[in-house]
Structure formats: C-alpha cells, structure tokens
C-alpha positions as semicolon CSV with decimal commas, in nm:
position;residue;x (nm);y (nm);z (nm)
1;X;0,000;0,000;0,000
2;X;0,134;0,369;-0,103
3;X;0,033;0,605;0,173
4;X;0,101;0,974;0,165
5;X;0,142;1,107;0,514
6;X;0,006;1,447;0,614
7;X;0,246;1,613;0,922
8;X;-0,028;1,584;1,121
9;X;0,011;1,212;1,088
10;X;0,339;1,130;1,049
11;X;0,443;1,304;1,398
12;X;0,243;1,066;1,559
13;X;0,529;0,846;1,456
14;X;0,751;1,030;1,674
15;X;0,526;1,225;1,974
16;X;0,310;0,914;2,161
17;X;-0,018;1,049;2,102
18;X;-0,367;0,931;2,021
19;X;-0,308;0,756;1,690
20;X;0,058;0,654;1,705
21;X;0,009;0,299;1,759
22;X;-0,182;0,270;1,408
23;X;0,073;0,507;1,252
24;X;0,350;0,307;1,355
25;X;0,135;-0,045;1,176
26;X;0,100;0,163;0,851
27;X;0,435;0,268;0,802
28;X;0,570;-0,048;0,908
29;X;0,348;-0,207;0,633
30;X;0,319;0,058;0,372
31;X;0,522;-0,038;0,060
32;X;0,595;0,350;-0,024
33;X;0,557;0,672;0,203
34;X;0,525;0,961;-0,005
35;X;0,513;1,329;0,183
36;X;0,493;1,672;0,064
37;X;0,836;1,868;0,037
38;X;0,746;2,134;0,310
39;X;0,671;1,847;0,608
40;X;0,958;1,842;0,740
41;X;0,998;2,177;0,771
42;X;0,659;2,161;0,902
43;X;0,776;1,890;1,123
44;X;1,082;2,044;1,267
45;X;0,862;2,390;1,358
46;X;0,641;2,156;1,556
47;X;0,881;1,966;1,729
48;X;1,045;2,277;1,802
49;X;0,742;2,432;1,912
50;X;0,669;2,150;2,179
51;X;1,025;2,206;2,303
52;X;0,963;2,578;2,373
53;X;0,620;2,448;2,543
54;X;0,841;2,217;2,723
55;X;0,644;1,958;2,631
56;X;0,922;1,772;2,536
57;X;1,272;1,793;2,684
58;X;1,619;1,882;2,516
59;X;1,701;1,542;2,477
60;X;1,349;1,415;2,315
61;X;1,387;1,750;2,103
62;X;1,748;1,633;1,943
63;X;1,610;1,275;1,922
64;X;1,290;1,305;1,736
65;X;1,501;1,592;1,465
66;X;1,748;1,260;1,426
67;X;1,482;1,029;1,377
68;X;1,319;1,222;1,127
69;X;1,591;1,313;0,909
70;X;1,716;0,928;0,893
71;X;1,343;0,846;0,820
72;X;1,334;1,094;0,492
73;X;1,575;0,957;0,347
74;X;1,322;0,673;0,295
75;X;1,019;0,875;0,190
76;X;0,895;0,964;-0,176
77;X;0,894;1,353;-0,165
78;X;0,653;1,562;-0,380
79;X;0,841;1,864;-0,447
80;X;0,622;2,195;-0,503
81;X;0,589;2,292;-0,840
82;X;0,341;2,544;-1,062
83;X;0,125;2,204;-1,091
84;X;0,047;2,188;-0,723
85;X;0,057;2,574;-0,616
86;X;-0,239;2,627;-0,870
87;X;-0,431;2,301;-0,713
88;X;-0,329;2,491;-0,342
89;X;-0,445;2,793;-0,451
90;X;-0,815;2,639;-0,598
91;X;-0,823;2,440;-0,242
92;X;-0,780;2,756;-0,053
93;X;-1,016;2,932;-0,242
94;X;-1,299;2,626;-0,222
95;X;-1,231;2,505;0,113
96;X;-1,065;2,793;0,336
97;X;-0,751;2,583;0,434
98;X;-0,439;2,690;0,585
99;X;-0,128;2,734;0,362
100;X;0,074;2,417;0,439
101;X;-0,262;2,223;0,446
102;X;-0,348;2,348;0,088
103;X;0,017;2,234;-0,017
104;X;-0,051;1,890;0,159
105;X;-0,364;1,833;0,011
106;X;-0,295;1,934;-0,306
107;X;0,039;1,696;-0,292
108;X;-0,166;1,405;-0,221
109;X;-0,439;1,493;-0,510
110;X;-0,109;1,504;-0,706
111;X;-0,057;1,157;-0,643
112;X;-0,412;0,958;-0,702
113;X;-0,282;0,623;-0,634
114;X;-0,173;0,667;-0,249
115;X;-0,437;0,667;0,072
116;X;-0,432;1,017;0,232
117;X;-0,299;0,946;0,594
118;X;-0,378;1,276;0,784
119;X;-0,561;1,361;1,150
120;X;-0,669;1,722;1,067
121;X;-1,037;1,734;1,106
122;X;-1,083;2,001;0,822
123;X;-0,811;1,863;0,595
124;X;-0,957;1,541;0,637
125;X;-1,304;1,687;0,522
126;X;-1,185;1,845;0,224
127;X;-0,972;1,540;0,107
128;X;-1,305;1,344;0,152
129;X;-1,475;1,612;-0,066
130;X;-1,214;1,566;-0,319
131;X;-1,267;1,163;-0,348
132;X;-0,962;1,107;-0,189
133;X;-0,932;0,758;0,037
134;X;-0,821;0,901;0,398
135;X;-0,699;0,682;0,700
136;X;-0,769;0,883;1,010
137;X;-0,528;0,735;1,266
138;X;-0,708;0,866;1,540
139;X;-0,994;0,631;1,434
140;X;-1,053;0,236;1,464
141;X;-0,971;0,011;1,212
C-alpha cells in the first residue's frame, strides 16, 4: 500500500499520542511513504514548538530531529511545483484551508494512487470532498 502522510500524521510516529500505535502499523506495512516537500519543515517547527512548550525535553527535542531526518531519506517527496501551487491555490479558495494544508492536500491529489494518511479534522473533510481515500489514525480500524 502507497500512503502519503500528512504532518499531522506522520508526527504521531515520533510524539506518543492518540493515533501513534496505528501510525507506527501503517508505516511499518506501507510499501511506499510519499510526503509533501514542506513536512519536514513543518515537522521540525512543531517539534520545536513543543520544546519551547516544554512539552518535550532537550534530549526528546534532538532525538525526534534525528529520527526524522534518517526516516526521509526513505520517503517519496513531492516537491512543489506550478502544478500543485495552482491546485493549493483552488483548495484555498474552495475550502478555506491553511497554507501548508493546501500544499498537503494538493500533494496528495497530485498523487491519485496513495491513501491520504492525515488527523486534521478540516483537511480530512476536504480530502473526503475531493474523493480522496483518507486513514484517520485517530480512528478504529
């Protein structure tokens, strides 16, 4: 299974929330990851973010910003092009989306064949909208 992972998603991989157990099952059993080029950007902000909440400590911080950059170098990454800023820009306009949501979403339309793995309640809605398959990992199997 190809599964393109939202940020929302994937740092469920590396923060134990609600939802990491079933993120951890579909990466561990997806045959591709795919991600948009700006999550790990967005990805290091939040981690960064929960360090200044202290919500995570130095050494969690510096751990999780390892992990992820040993784990891109394993992940399909849609880079943002004219193709996808126009599709952002429509999904801004027709569903009032943030900026790096719009980017997201319109990175997974880009690639049709993968399941939309993402825990945003309003991204999820709009990639539902757009026919997109979404895994929720906050939900049951």
């Amino acid at each position: 299974m190809r599964l393109f992972f939202d940020t929302s998603a994937l740092m469920k991989r590396y923060i134990n929330e609600t939802g990491s157990d079933k993120v951890d099952r579909l990466m561990d059993s997806a045959e591709m990851i795919v991600v948009s080029s700006v999550t790990y950007l967005e990805s290091l902000s939040t981690v960064r973010r929960l360090l200044k909440e202290n919500i995570l400590d130095f050494e969690d911080y510096q751990t999780i910003r390892k992990n992820l950059k040993e784990d891109f170098k394993y992940f399909v990454v849609i880079k943002f092009d004219s193709e996808i800023e126009t599709t952002a820009i429509d999904l801004i306009d027709q569903y009032q989306l943030k900026t790096l949501d719009s980017i997201q979403l319109a990175s997974a339309i880009h690639n049709i064949d993968c399941d939309f793995v993402v825990s945003d309640a309003r991204l999820i809605k709009a990639a539902r909208r757009k026919g997109m398959k979404v895994v929720n990992p906050e939900t049951p199997d």
